[in-house]
Wavefront OBJ file of the C-alpha trace (Angstrom):
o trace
v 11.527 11.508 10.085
v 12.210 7.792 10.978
v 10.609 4.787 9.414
v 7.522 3.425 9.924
v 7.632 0.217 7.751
v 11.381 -0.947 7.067
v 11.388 -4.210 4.468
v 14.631 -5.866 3.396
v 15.273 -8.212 0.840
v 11.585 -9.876 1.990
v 10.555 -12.727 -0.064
v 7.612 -15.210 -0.404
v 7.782 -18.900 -1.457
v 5.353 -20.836 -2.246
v 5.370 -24.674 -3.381
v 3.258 -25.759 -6.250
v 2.019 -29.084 -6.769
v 0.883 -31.009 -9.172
v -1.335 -33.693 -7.912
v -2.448 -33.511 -3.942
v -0.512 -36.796 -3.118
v 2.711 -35.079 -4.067
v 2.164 -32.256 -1.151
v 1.963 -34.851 1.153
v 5.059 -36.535 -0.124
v 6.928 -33.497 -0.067
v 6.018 -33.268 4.016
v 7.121 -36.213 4.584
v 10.210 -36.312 2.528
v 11.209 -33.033 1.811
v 14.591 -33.671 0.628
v 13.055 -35.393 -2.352
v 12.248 -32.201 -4.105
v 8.149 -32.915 -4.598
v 6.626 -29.802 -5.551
v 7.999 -26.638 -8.151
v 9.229 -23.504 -5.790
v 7.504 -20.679 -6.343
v 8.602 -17.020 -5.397
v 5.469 -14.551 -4.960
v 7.754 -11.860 -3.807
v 11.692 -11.503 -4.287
v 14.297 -8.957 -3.115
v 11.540 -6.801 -1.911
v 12.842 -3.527 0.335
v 11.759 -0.219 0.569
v 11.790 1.965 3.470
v 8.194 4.107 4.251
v 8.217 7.254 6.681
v 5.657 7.833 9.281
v 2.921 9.887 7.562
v 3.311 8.486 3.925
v 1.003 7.303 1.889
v 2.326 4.084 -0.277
v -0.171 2.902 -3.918
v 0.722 -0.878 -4.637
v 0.318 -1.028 -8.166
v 1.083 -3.893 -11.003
v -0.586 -6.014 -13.124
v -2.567 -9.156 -11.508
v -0.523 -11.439 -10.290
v 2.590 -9.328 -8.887
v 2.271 -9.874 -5.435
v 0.208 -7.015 -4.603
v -2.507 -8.330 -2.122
v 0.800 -11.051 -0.841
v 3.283 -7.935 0.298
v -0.283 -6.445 1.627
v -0.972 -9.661 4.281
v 2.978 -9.914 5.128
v 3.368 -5.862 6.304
v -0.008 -6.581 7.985
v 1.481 -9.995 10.122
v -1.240 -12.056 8.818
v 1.410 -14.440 6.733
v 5.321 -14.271 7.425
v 7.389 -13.688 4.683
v 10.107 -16.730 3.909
v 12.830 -14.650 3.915
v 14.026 -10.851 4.712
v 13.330 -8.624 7.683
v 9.899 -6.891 8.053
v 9.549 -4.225 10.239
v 6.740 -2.116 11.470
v 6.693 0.545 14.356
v 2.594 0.871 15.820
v -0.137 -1.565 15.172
v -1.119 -2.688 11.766
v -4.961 -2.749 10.097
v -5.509 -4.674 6.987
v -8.684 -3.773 5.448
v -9.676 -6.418 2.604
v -12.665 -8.165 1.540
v -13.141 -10.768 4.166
v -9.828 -10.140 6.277
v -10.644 -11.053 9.838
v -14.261 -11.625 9.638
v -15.661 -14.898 10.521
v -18.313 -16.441 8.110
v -20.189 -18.130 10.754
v -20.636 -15.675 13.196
v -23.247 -12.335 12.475
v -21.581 -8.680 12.054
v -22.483 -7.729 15.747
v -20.762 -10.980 16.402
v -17.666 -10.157 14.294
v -17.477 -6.385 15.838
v -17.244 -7.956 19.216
v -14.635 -10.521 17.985
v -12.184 -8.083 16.720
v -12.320 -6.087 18.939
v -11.915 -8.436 22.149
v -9.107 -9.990 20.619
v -7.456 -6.346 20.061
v -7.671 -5.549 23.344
v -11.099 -3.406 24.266
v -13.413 -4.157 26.931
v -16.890 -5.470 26.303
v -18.171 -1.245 27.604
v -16.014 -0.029 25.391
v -17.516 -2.162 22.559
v -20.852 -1.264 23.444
v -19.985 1.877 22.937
v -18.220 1.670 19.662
v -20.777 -0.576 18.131
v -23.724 1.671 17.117
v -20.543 4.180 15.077
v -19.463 1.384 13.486
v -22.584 -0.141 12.189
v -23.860 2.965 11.013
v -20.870 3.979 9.210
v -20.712 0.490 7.578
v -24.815 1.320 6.340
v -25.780 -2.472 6.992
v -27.901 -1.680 10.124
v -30.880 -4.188 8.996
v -28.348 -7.209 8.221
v -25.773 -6.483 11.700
v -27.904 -9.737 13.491
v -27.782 -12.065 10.111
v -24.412 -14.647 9.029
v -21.716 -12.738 7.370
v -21.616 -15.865 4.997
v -25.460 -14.100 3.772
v -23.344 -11.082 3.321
v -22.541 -9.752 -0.245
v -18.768 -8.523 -1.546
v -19.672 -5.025 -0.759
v -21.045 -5.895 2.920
v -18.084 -7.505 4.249
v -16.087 -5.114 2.434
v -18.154 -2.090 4.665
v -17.943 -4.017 7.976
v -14.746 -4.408 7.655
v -13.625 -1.246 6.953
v -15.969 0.437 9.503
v -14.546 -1.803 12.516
v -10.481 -0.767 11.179
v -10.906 2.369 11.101
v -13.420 3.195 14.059
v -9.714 1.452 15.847
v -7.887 3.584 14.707
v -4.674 2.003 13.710
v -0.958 3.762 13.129
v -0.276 1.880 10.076
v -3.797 1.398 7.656
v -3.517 -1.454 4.737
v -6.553 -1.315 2.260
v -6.424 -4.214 -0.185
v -9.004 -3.253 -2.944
v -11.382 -2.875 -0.281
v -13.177 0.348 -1.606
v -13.305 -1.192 -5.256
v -16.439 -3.377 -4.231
v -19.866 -2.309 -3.207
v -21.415 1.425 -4.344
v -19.450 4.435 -5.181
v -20.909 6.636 -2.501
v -19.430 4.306 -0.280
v -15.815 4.535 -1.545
v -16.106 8.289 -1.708
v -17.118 8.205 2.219
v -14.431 5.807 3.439
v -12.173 8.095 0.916
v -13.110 11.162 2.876
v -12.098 8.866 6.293
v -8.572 8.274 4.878
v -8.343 11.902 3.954
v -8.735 12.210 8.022
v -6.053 9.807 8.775
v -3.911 11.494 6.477
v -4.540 14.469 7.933
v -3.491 13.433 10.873
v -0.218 11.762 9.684
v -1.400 8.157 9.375
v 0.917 5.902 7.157
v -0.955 3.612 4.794
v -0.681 1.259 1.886
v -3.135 1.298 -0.517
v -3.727 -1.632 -2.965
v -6.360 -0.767 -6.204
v -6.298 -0.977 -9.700
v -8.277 2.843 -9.734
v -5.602 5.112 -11.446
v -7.526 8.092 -10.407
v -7.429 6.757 -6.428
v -3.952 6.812 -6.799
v -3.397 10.064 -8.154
v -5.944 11.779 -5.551
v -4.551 9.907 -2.221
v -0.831 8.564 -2.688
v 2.063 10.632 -2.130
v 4.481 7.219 -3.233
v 4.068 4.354 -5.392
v 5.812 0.788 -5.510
v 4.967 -0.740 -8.617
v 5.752 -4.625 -8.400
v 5.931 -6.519 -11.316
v 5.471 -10.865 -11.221
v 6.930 -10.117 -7.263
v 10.078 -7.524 -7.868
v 10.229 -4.508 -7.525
v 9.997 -2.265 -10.653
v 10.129 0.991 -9.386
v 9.326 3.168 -6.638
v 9.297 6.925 -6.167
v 7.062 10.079 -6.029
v 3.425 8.912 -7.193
v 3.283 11.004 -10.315
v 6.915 10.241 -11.597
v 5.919 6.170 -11.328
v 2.375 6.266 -12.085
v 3.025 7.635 -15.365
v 5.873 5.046 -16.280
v 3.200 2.358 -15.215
v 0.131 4.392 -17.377
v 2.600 4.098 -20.274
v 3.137 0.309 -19.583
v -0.401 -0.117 -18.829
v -1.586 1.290 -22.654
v 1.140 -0.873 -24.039
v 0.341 -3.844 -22.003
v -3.108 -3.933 -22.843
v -2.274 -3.776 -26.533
v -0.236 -6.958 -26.184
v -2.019 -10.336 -27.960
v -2.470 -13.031 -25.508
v 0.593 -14.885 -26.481
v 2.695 -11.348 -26.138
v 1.212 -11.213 -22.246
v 2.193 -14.599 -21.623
v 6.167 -14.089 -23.370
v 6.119 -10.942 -20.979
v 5.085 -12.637 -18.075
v 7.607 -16.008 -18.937
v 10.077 -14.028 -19.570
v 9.873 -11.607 -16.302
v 9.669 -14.977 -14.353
v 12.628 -16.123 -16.113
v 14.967 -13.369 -14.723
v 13.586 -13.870 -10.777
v 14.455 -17.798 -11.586
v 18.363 -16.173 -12.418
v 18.132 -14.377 -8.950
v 17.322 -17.427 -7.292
v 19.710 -18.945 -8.311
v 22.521 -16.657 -7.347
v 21.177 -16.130 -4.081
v 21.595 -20.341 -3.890
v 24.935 -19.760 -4.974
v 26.000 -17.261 -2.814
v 24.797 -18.808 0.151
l 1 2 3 4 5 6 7 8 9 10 11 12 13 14 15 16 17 18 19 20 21 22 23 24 25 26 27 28 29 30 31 32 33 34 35 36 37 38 39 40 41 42 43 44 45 46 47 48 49 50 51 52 53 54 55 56 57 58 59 60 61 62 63 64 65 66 67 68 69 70 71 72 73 74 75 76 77 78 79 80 81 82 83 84 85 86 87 88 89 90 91 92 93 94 95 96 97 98 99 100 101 102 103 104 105 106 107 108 109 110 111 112 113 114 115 116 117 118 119 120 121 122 123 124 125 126 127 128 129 130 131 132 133 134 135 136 137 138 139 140 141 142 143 144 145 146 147 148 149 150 151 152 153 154 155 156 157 158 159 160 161 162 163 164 165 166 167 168 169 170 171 172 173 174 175 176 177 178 179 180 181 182 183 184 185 186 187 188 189 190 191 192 193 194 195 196 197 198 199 200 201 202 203 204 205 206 207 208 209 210 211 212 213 214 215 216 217 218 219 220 221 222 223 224 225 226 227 228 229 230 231 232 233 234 235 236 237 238 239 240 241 242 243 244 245 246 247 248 249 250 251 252 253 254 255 256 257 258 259 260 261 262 263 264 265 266 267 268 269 270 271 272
């Protein structure tokens, strides 16, 4: 079975800043070092098959929702190879809706600027409003809209397109639970028929019921990844230790797990 998501050695780096004139010091004299480097993501690869289905799981903070938006195109990664075979769908709270414009306004946006005709809008429209249950609210601002709203439209317009590769970022932990069941049942379809999807949530029980792998990240490495049972109960372990930990133990962990991607920075420097 070949790959349908191939990542190698991706990584994400941010600069942070400690007063706003530094930023715009830094752009105009970068080689004065303004700004601390950030990595959100380092040495990230794993290879996914067509028909998988792939639980993101780690503590806030890991990169999660950042290794969600680079396999989905909507930010590149700084360094590594991404590569995805089929068009990409990332479903999250807000992703790709405009605040301005009304839900009718944001189906017909999408989906113009994937491609469809304004008849074949017309047509999906009506499915994807219903299935989204905000019928009364489709001619108001998505900016009026609540958490759960966007969260519905969006989801409704992804999958009524029907994408090869689905990415739902804690979309179906907002809004009411016969909701989430529903759009549930819809990825049950696309798994069915041998969709491959990533699927970010902190819902244990999700996991368990709809992933077949899991790549737990940890502070943007990779921890492990493997079979969803054999990894979900290393994290469940870590998880029932981690919350045990004072604050002052959480923030050692987290120091000292940043400490050791600052080492692999620095050897990648030095070997290049």
């Amino acid at each position: 079975m070949s790959a349908k998501v191939e990542l190698k050695n991706v990584a994400k780096k941010y600069k942070l800043y400690k007063k706003q004139s530094d930023r715009l010091l830094d752009m105009l004299l970068p080689f004065k070092g303004y700004g601390e480097d950030f990595y959100a993501l380092q040495n990230v690869s794993l290879s996914v098959d067509e028909g998988s289905i792939v639980g993101l799981v780690g503590i806030n903070g890991s990169g999660k929702s950042t290794l969600a938006n680079i396999i989905a195109g909507i930010i590149p990664a700084t360094e590594g190879e991404v590569k995805s075979d089929g068009n990409v769908a990332l479903i999250a709270v807000n992703a790709g809706l405009d605040a301005k414009l009304t839900g009718r306004e944001n189906i017909e946006l999408k989906l113009l600027m994937l491609g469809f005709t304004r008849k074949q809008i017309k047509e999906m429209e009506h499915e994807i409003i219903e299935f989204a249950e905000i019928e009364k609210f489709i001619d108001q601002p998505v900016k009026t809209y609540s958490s759960g709203m966007k969260s519905r439209l969006g989801f409704s317009i992804s999958v009524r397109v029907n994408p090869d590769i689905l990415i739902i970022d804690e979309a179906l932990s907002v809004g009411d639970s016969s909701f989430a069941e529903k759009s549930l049942e819809k990825m049950m379809e696309f798994k069915e028929k041998g969709k491959t999807m990533f699927f970010v949530s902190h819902s244990i029980s999700q996991m368990k019921k709809f992933c077949d792998h899991i790549l737990w990240l940890e502070f943007g490495t990779v921890k492990e990844y493997g079979k969803a049972d054999v990894v979900l109960k290393d994290y469940e372990k870590f998880l029932d230790d981690y919350k045990k930990m004072s604050k002052a133990d959480k923030k050692k962990y987290r120091d000292e797990a940043l400490a050791r991607q600052a080492v692999i920075v620095k050897e990648k420097i030095l070997q290049a």
